[in-house]
NURO-461108 format. One line per field, with one value per atom (N, C-alpha, C, CB): residue number from 1; y, x, z; residue in three letters; atom name. Coordinates in Angstrom, 3 decimals. Glycine has a CB too. Layout:
<sites>
i = [NUM/...]
north = [Y/...]
east = [X/...]
up = [Z/...]
aa = [ALA/...]
at = [CA/...]
</sites>
This chain:
<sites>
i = [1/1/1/1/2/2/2/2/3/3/3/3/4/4/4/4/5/5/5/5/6/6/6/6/7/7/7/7/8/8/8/8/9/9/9/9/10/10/10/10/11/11/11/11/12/12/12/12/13/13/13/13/14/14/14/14/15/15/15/15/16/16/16/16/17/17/17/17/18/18/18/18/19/19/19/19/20/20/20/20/21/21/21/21/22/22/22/22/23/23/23/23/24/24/24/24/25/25/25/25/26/26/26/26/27/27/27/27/28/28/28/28/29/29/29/29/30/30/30/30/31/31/31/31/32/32/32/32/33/33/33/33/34/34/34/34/35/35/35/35/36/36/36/36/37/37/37/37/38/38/38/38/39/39/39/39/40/40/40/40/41/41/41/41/42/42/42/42/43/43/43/43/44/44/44/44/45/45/45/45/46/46/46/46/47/47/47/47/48/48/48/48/49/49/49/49/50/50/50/50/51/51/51/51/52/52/52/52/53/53/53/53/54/54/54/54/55/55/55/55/56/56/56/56/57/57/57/57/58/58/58/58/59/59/59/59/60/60/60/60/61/61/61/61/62/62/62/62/63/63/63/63/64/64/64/64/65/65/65/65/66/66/66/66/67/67/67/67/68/68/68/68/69/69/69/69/70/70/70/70/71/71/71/71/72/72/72/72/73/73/73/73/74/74/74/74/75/75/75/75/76/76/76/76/77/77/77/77/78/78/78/78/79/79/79/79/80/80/80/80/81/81/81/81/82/82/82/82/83/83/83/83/84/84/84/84/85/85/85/85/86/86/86/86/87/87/87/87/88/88/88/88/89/89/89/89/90/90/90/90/91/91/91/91/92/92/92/92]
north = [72.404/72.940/74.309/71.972/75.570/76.994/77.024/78.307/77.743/78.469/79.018/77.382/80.175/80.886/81.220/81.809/81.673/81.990/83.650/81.832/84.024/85.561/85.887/86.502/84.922/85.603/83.854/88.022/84.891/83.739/84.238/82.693/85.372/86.239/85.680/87.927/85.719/85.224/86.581/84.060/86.592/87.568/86.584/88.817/86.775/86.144/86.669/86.405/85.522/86.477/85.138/87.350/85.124/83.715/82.822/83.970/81.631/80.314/79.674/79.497/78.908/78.273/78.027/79.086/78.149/77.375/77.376/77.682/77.225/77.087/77.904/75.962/78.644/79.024/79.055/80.064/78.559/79.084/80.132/77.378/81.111/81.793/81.311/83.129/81.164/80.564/81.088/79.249/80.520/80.539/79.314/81.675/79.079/77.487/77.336/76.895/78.295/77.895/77.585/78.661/78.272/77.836/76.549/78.208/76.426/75.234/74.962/74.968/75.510/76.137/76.044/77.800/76.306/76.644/74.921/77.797/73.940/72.870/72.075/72.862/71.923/71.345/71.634/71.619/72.887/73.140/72.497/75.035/72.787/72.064/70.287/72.486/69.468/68.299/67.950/68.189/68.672/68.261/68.702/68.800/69.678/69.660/68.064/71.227/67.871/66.720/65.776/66.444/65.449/64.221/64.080/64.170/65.628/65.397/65.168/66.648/65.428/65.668/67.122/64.359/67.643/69.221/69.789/70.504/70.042/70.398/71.992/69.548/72.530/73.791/74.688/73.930/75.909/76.634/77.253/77.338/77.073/77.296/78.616/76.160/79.485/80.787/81.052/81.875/81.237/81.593/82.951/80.700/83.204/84.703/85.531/84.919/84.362/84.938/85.378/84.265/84.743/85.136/85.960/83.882/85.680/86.844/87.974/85.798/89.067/90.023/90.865/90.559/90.600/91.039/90.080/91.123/89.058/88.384/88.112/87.203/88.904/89.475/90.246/90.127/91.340/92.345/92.310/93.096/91.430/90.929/90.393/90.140/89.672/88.833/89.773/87.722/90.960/91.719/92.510/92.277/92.476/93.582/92.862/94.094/91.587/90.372/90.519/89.054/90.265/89.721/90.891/88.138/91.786/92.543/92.376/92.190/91.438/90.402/90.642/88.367/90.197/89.803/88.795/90.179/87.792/86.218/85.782/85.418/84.474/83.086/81.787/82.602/81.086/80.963/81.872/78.881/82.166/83.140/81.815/84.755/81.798/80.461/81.063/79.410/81.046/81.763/80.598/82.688/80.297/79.545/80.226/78.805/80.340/81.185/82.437/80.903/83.030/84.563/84.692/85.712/83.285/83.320/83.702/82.465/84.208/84.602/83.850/85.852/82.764/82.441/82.803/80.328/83.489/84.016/82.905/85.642/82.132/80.539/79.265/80.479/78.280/77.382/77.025/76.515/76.872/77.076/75.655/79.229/74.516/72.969/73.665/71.227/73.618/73.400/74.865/73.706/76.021/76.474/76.464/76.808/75.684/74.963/74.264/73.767/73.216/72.415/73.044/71.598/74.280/74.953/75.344/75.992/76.113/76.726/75.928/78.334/74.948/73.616/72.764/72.365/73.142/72.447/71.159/72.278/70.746/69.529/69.271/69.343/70.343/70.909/70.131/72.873]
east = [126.600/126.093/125.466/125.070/126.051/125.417/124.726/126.516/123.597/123.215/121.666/123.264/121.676/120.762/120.253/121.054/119.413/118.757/119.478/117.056/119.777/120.059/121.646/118.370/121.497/123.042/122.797/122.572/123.734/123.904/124.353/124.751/123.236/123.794/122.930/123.534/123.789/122.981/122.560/123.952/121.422/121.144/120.530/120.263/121.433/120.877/119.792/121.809/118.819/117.810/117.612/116.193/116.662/116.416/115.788/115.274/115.153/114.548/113.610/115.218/112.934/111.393/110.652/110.506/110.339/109.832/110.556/108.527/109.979/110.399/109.833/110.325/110.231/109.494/110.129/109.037/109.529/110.559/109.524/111.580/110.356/109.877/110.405/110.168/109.443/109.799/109.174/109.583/109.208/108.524/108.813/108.630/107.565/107.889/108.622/107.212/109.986/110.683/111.923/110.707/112.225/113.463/113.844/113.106/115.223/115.674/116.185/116.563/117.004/117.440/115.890/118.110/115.019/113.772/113.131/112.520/113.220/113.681/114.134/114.111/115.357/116.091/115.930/117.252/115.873/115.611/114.018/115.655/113.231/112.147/111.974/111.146/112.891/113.344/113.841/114.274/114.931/115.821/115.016/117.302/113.978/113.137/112.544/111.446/111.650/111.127/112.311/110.463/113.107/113.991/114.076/115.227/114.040/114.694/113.650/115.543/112.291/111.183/110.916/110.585/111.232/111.573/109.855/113.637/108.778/107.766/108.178/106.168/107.863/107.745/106.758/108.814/106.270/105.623/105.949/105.281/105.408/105.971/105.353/105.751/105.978/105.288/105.404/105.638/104.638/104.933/104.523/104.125/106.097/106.309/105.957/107.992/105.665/105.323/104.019/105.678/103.373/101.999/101.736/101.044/102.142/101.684/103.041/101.292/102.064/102.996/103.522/102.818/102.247/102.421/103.234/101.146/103.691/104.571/106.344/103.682/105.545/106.976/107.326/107.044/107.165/107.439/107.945/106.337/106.915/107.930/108.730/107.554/109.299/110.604/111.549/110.870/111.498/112.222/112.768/111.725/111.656/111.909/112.892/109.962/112.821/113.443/114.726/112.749/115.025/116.399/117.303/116.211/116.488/117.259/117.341/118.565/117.176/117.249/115.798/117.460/115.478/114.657/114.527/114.591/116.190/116.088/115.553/117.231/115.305/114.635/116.027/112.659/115.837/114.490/115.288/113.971/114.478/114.756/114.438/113.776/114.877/114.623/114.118/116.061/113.548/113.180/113.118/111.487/113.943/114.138/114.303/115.201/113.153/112.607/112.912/113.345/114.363/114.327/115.682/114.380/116.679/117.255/116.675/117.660/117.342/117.280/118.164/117.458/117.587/118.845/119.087/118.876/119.486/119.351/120.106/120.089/119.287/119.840/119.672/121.595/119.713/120.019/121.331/119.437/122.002/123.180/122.502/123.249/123.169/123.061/123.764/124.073/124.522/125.571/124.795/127.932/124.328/123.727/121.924/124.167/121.608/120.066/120.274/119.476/121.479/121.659/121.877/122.623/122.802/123.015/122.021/123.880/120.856/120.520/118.896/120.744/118.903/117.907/118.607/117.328/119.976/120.723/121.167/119.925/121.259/121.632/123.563/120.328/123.801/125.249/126.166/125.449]
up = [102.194/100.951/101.213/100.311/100.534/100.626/99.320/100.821/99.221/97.995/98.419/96.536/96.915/97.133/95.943/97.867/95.252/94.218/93.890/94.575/95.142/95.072/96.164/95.809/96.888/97.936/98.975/99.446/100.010/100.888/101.985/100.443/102.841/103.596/105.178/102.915/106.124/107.303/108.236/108.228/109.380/110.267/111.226/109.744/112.381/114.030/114.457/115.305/115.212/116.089/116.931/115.235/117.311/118.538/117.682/120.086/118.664/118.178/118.600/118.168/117.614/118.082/117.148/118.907/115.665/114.865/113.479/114.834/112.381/111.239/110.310/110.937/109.195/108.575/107.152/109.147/105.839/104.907/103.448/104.220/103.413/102.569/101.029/102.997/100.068/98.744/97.738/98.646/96.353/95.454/94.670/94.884/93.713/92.923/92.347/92.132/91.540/90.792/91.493/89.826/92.249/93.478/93.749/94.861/92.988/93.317/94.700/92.473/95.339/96.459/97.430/96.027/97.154/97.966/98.342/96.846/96.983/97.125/97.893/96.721/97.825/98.465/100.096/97.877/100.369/101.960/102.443/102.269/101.231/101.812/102.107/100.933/101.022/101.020/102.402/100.026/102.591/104.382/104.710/105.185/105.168/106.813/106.520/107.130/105.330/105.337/105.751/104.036/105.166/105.923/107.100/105.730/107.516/109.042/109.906/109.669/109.749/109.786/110.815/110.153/109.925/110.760/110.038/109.930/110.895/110.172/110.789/110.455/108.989/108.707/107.687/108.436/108.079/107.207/105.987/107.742/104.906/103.710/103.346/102.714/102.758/102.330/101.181/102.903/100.052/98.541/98.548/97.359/98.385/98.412/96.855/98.859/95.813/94.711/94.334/93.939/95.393/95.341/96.621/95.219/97.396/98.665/99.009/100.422/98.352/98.550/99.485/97.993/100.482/101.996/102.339/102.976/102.403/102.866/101.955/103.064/100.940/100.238/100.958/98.925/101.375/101.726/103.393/101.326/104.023/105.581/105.463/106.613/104.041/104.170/104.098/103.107/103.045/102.795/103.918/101.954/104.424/105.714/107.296/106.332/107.210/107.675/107.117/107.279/105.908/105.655/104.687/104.812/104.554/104.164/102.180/105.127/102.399/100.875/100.209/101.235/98.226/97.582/97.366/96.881/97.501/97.220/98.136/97.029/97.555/98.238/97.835/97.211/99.155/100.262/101.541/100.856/102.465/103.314/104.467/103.208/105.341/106.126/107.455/106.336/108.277/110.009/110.830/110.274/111.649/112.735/114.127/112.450/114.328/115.667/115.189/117.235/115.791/115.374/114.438/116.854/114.345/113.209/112.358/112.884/111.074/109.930/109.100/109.904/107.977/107.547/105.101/108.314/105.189/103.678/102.882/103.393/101.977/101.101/101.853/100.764/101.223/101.991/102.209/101.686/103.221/104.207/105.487/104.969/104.661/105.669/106.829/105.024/106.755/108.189/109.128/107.698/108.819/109.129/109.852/108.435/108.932/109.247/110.500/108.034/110.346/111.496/112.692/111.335/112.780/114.215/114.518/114.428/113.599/114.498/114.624/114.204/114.090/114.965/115.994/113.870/116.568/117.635/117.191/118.862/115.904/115.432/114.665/114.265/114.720/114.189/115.301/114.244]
aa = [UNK/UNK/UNK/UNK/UNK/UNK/UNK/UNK/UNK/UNK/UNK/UNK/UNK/UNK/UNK/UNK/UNK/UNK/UNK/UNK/UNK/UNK/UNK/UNK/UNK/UNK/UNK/UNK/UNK/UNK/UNK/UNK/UNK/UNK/UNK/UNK/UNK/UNK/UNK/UNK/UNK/UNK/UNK/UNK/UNK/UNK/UNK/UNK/UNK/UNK/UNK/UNK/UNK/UNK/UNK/UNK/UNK/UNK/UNK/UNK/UNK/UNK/UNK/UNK/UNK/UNK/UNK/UNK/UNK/UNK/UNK/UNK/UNK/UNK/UNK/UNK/UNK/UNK/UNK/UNK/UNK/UNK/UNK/UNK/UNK/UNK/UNK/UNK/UNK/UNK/UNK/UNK/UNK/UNK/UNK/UNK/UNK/UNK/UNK/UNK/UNK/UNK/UNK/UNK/UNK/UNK/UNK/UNK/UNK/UNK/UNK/UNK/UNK/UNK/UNK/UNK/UNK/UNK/UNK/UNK/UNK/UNK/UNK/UNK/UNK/UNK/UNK/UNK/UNK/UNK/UNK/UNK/UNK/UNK/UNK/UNK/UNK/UNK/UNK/UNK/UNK/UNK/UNK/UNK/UNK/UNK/UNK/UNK/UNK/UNK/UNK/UNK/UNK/UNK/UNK/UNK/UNK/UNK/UNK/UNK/UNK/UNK/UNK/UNK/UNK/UNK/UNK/UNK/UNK/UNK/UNK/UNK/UNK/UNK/UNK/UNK/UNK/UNK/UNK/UNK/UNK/UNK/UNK/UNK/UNK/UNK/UNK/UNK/UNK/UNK/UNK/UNK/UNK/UNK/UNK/UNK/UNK/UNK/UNK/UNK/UNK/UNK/UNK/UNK/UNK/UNK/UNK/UNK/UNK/UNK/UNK/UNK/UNK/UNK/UNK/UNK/UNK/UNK/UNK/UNK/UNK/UNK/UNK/UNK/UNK/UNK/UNK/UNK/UNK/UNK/UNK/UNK/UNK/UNK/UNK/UNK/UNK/UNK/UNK/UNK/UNK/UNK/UNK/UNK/UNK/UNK/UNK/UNK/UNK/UNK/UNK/UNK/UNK/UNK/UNK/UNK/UNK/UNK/UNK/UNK/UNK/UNK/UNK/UNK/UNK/UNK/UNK/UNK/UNK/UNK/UNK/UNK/UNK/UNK/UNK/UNK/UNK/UNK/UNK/UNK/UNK/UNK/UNK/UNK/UNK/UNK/UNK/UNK/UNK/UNK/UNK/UNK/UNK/UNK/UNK/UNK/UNK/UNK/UNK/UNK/UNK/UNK/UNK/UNK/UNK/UNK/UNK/UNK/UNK/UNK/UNK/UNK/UNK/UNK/UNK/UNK/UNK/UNK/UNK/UNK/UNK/UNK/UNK/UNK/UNK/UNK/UNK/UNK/UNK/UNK/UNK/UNK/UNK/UNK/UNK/UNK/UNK/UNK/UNK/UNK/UNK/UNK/UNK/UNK/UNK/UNK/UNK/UNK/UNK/UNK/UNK/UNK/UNK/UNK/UNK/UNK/UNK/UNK/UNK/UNK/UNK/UNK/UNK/UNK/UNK/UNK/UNK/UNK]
at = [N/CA/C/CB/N/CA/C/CB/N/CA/C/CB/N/CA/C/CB/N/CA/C/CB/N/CA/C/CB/N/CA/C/CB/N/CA/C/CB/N/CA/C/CB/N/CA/C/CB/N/CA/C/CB/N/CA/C/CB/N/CA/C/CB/N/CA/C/CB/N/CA/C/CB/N/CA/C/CB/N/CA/C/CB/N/CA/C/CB/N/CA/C/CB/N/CA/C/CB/N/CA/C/CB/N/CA/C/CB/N/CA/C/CB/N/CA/C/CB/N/CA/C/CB/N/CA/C/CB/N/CA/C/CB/N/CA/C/CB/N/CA/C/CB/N/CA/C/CB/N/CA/C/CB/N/CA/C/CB/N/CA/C/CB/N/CA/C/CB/N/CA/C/CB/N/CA/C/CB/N/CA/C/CB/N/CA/C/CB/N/CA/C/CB/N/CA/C/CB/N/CA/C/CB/N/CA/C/CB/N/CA/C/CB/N/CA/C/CB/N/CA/C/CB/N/CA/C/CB/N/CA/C/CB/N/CA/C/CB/N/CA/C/CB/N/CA/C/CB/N/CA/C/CB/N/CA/C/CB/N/CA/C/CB/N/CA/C/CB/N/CA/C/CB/N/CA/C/CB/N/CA/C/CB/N/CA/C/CB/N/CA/C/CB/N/CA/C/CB/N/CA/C/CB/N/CA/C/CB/N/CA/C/CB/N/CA/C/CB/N/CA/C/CB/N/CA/C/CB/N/CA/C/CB/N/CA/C/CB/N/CA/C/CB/N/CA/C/CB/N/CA/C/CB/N/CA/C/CB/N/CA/C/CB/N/CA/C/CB/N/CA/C/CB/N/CA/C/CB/N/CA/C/CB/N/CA/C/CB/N/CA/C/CB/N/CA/C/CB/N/CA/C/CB/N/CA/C/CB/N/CA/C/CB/N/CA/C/CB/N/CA/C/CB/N/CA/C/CB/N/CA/C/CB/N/CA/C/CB/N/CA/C/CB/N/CA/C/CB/N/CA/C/CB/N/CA/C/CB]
</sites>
């Protein structure tokens, strides 16, 4: 399953935690937050609608305005993109 509020664009970097950039109306922002919980993938949530300094590092991250912007270590992952989440938590 791909989707994004805005695109569905990926950018590589390395790995080591989780991070997802969101806002509350994001369905897409959702659902990715749902699977870490399943998987029990604990991750940091960022509401990018309210923090604008952290608007602005996402932007500067992904290139993108949509959400959710996903950071798995130094992956970058733009939407939620399963089969993607999974590689690059080594579970693919």
């Amino acid at each position: 399953m791909t989707g994004s509020c805005y695109g569905g664009k990926s950018f590589i970097r390395n790995m080591s935690n989780v991070t997802i950039y969101s806002t509350p109306t994001c369905a897409y922002c959702k659902m990715a937050k749902e699977y870490f919980t399943e998987k029990g993938v604990e991750f940091k949530e960022i509401n990018v609608a309210e923090d604008m300094e952290a608007q602005q590092a996402m932007i500067q991250k992904s290139g993108q305005m949509g959400v959710p912007v996903i950071e798995i270590g130094d992956k970058v992952i733009v939407g939620f993109n399963k089969n993607e989440v999974e590689e690059a938590l080594g579970s693919a």
